[in-house]
C-alpha positions, 0 to 999 in steps of 0.5 A: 500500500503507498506510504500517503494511502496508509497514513491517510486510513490510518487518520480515518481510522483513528479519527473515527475510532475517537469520534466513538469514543467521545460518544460514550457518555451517560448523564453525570449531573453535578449538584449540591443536593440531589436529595436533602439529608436527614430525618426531617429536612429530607421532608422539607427541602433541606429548609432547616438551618434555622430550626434543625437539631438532632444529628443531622444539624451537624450538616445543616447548622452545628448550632441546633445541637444544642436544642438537645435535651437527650442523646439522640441517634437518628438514620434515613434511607432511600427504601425505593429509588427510582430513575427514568432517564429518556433521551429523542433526537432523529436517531431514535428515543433510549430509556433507562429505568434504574430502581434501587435502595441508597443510604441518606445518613446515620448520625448520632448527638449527645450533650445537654442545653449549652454544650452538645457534640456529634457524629454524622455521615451523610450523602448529599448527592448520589447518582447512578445513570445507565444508557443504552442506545441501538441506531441503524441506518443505511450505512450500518448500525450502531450500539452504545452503552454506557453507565456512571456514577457520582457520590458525595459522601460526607463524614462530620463532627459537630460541637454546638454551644449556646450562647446568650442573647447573641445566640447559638454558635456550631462548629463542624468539621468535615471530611468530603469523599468525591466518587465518580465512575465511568463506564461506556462501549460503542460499536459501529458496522457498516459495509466496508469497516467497524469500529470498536470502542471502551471506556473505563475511568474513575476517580476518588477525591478526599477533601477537609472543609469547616462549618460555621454555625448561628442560630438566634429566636426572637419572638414568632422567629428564627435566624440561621446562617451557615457557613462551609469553607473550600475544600483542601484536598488530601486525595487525589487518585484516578485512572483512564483505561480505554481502547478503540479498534477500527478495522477497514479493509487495509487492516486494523489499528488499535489506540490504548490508554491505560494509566493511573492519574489524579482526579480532582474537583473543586469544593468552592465556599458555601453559605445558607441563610434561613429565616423560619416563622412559627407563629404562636397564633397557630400552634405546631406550624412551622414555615421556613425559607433558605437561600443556598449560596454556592461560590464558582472556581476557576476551570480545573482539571479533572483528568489530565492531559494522557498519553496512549499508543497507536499500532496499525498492523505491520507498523510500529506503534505511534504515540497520540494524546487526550487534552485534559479533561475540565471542571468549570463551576460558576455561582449559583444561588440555590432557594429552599422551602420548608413547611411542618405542622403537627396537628392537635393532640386531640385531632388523632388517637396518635401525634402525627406532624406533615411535612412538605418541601421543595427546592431548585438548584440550577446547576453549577456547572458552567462548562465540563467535558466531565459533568453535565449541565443540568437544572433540578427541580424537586418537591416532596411531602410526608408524614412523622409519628412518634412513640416514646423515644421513637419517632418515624418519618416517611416521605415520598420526592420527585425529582426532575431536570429543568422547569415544570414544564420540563417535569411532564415532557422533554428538555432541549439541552445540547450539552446533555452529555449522551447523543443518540447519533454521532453529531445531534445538535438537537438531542432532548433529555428527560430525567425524572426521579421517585423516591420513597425516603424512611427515617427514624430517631431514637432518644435515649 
């Protein structure tokens, strides 16, 4: 074969190859709560830095542990989880139903009416998407498949003290576990050449923070302010393994990548602001707005730039790279609403306390060749009981991507993250997420 016709197939090939494999990509949104952790925030939208207590305050406002009066231990779980990912453009419609059961915290307090301390391990994001898509048109057909996940994991130890007219102070310290996985193969036939394509990355990030905490009560009102440092990073580990084949008629080329290296995500400044009205005209309401303020970063370098090999048959092998691959996180500013009313004693043979909630987080991404961008909405409603030094709380959420509109039909976004054909400007996505959430306390 002329020198010229083989490095010609050889840039075909290899162009193709890569064109494949930068198709695999499943949805991996990036938020700062998903779903809000805790026995009864996880009802009322995350709305509780002015009024939580019990363990969960050591994520929400170390300064509620002091309204305390005995050692409590507290845990909440996804008992049932279910997520319908859809995606439509003109090469077809992919479905994914995931249903599963995923820890939310567990965490234990202690300590009286001036000082208390905590333990707490909760998880404010969790995800996991899985795509599969088959397309056939009169050149060939095509399949893709791919699967990620995401997890913040978050272990704290809070101390809160109460302090005079000025208030309760809390103090937090925090160790933040990122977890992100990736996995993904396509495959393309068409009458004279196939391409075969895999992707296997992931990464761990291990990160110290701070929280600061205050609380203060005048009247029919309530006061909350949380503050959460940056991250400072103590782990960074990951690794890139991926291969494309592609076979025409003058041979076979084969482009590898296996390497371990860093991962690493940014863990911008935080802060909540909460204002509760529980007016003593209406005993046992309690109505509680915040504003989640979360700072951006710079862009950062998730994976770095990598290098693999290429070896065409009866050539000898040629080096190629990946350009890194980034993380750009811009300011968002996160509303969150909150309403509990316990009904009178005497409504029921039993005291029962309803719950609703809701919240919208437009994403933080602001560009990444990792994460998606990907506005949430969620809402929920429940219902809490008590016997003796047992209390139970139900609850069921939805979640959805986008408006409300958004929430019964499809969303136009471009960077969604996963195509159903190889160039679709126009793809639409739907996520759509039920869950049913069980939490429990127990004061000893």
């Amino acid at each position: 074969m002329p020198r010229v016709a083989w490095w010609r197939t050889l840039a075909v090939g290899l162009a193709a190859a890569l064109l494949a494999g930068s198709e695999l990509e499943a949805i991996t949104p990036w938020h700062w709560q998903r779903l809000p952790v805790g026995d009864w925030a996880v009802a009322e939208g995350g709305a509780v830095c002015a009024r939580c207590d019990g363990p969960s305050a050591t994520y929400h406002n170390p300064a509620g542990l002091t309204r305390l009066s005995q050692p409590t231990i507290s845990g909440s779980a996804q008992v049932i989880e279910y997520t319908r990912i859809a995606t439509r453009a003109e090469g077809g419609v992919a479905i994914a139903d995931e249903l599963q059961l995923k820890p939310n915290s567990i965490g234990f307090a202690s300590g009286g009416r001036e000082l208390a301390w905590s333990l707490l391990l909760a998880s404010p994001l969790a995800w996991n998407a899985a795509m599969e898509m088959r397309t056939q048109s009169g050149a060939g057909r095509r399949r893709d498949d791919a699967r990620s996940s995401l997890e913040f994991m978050v272990g704290g130890l809070g101390l809160g003290l109460a302090g005079s007219s000025f208030g309760r102070l809390g103090l937090s310290l925090e160790v933040w576990l990122v977890s992100y996985r990736h996995d993904a193969g396509s495959s393309l036939q068409e009458a004279d050449r196939a391409l075969s394509a895999s992707l296997s990355e992931w990464g761990r990030q291990g990160a110290l923070r701070a929280a600061l905490g205050w609380q203060q009560t005048r009247g029919d009102w309530q006061w909350g302010v949380l503050l959460r440092s940056p991250g400072w990073a103590v782990l960074n580990d990951g690794a890139v393994r991926s291969t494309h084949l592609a076979v025409d008629r003058s041979g076979a080329t084969l482009s590898a990548i296996d390497t371990a290296c860093e991962f690493a995500v940014p863990l911008p400044a935080q802060a909540v602001l909460g204002l509760a009205w529980l007016p003593s005209a209406l005993p046992g309401f309690e109505l509680e707005a915040d504003l989640a303020l979360h700072a951006g970063s710079a862009e950062r370098q998730v994976f770095p730039a990598l290098a693999g090999s290429t070896q065409r048959v009866g050539a000898s092998a040629a080096p190629f790279f990946v350009p890194a691959r980034t993380l750009d996180l811009r300011a968002i500013a996160s509303p969150r609403g909150g309403l509990r009313y316990r009904l009178p004693d005497d409504a029921l043979d039993w005291p029962l306390t309803l719950h609703a909630g809701g919240w919208i987080e437009p994403t933080p991404v602001d560009r990444s060749t990792v994460f998606t961008a990907l506005d949430l909405l969620g809402g929920s409603l429940g219902a809490s009981t008590e016997r003796g030094p047992l209390r139970f709380t139900l609850c069921v959420s939805y979640l959805t991507n986008g408006t409300l509109r958004d929430a019964i039909g499809y969303l136009r976004t471009p960077q969604a993250g996963f195509a159903p054909s190889l160039a679709d400007p126009a793809a639409e996505v739907a996520v759509r997420s039920f869950l049913l959430t069980l939490a429990s306390v127990y004061r000893f």
